[in-house]
C-alpha positions as a Markdown table, in Angstrom:
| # | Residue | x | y | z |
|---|---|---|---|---|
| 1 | Unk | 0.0 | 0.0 | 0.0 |
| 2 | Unk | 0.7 | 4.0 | -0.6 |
| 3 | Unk | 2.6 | 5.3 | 2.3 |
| 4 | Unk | 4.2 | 8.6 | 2.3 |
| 5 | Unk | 6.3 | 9.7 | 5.2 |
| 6 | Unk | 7.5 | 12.9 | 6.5 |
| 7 | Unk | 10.4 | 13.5 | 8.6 |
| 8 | Unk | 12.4 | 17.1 | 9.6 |
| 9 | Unk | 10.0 | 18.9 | 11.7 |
| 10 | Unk | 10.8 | 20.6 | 14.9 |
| 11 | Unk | 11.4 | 23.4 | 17.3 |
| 12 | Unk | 13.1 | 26.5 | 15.5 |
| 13 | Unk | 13.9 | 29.7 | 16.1 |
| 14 | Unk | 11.7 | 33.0 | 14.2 |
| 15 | Unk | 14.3 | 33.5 | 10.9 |
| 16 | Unk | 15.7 | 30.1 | 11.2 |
| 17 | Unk | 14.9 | 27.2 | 8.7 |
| 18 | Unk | 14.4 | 23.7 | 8.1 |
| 19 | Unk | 14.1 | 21.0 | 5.3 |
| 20 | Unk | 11.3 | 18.9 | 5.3 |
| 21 | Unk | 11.5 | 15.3 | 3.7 |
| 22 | Unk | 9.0 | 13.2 | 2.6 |
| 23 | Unk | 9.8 | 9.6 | 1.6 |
| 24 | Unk | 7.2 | 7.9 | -0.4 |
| 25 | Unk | 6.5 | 3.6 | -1.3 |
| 26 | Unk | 3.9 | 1.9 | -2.7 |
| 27 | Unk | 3.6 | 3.7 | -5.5 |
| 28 | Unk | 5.7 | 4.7 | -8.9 |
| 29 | Unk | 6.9 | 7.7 | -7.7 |
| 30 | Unk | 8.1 | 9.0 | -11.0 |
| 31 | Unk | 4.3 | 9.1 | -12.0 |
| 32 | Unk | 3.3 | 11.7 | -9.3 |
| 33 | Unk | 3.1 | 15.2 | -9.2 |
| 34 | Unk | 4.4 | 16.0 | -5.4 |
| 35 | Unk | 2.9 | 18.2 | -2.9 |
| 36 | Unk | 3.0 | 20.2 | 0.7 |
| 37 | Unk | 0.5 | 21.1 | 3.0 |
| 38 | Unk | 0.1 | 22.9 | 6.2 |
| 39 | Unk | -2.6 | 22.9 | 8.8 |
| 40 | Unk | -2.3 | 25.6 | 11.7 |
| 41 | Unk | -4.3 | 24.8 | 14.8 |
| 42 | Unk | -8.1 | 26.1 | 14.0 |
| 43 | Unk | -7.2 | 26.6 | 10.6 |
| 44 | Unk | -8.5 | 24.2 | 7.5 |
| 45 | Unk | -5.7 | 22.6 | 5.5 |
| 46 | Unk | -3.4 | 24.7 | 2.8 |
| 47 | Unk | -1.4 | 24.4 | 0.1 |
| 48 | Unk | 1.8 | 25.4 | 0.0 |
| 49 | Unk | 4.1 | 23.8 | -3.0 |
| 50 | Unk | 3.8 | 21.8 | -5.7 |
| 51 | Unk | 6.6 | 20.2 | -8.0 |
| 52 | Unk | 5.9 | 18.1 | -11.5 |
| 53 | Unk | 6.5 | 14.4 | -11.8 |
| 54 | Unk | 10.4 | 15.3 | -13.4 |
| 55 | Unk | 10.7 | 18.1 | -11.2 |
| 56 | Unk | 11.2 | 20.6 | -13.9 |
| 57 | Unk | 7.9 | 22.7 | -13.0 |
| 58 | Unk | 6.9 | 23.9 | -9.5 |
| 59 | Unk | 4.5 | 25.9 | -7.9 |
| 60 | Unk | 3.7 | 28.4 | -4.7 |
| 61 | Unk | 1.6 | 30.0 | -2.6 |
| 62 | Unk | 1.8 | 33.6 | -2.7 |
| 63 | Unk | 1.5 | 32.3 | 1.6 |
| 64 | Unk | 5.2 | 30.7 | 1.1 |
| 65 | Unk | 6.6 | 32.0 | -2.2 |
| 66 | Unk | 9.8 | 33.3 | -2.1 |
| 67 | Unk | 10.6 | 31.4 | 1.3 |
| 68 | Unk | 10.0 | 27.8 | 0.4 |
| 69 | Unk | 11.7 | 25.8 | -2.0 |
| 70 | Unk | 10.5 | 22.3 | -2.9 |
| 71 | Unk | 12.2 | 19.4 | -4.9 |
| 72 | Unk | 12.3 | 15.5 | -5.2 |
| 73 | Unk | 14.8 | 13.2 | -5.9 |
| 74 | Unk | 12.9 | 10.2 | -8.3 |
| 75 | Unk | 16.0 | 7.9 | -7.4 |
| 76 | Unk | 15.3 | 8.2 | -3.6 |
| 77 | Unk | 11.2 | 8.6 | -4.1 |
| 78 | Unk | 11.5 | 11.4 | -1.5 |
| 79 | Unk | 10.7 | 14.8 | -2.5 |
| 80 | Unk | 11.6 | 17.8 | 0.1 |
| 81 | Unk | 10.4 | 21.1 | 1.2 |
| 82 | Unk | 13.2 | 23.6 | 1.9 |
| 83 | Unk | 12.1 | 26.7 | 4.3 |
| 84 | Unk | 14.0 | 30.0 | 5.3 |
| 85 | Unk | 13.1 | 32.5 | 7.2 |
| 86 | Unk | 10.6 | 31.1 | 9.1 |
| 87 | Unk | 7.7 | 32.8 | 11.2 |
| 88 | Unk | 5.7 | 32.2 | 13.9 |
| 89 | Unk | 2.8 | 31.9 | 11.8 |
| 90 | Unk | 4.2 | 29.1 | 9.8 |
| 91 | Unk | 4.0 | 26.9 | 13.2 |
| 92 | Unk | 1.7 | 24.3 | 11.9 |
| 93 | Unk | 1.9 | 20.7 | 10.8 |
| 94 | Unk | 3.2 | 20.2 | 7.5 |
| 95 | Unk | 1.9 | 17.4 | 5.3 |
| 96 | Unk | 3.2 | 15.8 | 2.0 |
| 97 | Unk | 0.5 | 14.9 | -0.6 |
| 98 | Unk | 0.4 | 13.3 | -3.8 |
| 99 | Unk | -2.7 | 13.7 | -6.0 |
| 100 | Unk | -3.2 | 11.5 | -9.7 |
| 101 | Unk | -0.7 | 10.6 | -12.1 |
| 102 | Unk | -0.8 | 13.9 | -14.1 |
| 103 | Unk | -2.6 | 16.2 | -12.3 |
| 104 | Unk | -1.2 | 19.7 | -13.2 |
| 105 | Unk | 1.0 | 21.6 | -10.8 |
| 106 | Unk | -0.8 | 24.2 | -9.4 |
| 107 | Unk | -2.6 | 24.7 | -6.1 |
| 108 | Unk | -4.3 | 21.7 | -5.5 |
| 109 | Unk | -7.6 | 21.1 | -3.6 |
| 110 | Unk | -7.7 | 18.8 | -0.8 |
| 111 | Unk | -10.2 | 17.1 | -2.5 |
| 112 | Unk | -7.4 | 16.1 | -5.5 |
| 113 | Unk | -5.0 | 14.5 | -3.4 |
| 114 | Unk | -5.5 | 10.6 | -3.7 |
| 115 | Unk | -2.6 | 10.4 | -1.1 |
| 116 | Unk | -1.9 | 12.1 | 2.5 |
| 117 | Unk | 1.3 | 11.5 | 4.8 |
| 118 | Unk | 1.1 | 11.4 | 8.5 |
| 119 | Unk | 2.0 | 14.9 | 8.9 |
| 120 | Unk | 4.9 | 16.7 | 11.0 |
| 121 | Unk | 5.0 | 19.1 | 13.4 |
| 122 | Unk | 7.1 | 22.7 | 12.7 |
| 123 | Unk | 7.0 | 25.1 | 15.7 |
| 124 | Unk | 8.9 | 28.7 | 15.3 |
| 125 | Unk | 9.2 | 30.4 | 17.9 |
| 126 | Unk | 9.4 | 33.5 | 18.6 |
């Protein structure tokens, strides 16, 4: 079965960063468009980055854009979700998603992701 798996979360300081991994099996990974979310406490689920099956196309929220950088490794089925400069308000827990086999990059609706990870925590503080 599908599993995808992040890892890299914690406790950091405001301006500080981190680089989220997210290590998928079960599936082709080469066949999936690649995802992150973020859910804040009382807030619905976001999207944050999305990167094409080859990794040549990617996409932002206007949220993230600028502080984020995703990528993926197909050889190591793990794609990643590089952050700088991090705020309090990005304290959430950060999920990895993967929605059908060709499903454009762009900002995805929950509702289009076939495939969820566990989530993990980031905390900035201040």
């Amino acid at each position: 079965h599908v599993q995808l798996k992040e890892s890299g979360g914690g406790l950091v300081q405001a301006g500080g960063s981190l680089r989220l991994s997210c290590a998928a099996s079960g599936l082709t990974f080469s066949s999936y468009p690649m995802g992150w979310f973020r859910q804040a406490p009382g807030k619905e689920r976001e999207f944050l980055a999305a990167i094409s099956e080859n990794g040549g196309t990617t996409y932002y929220s206007t949220a993230v854009k600028g502080r984020v950088t995703i990528s993926r490794d197909n050889a190591k089925s793990t794609v990643y979700l590089q952050m700088i400069t991090l705020k309090t308000e990005d304290t959430a827990v950060y999920y990895c998603a993967a929605p059908r086999p060709g499903q454009a990059v762009g900002p995805w609706l929950l509702s289009e992701v076939w495939y969820w990870g566990q989530g993990t925590q980031v905390t900035v503080a201040s």
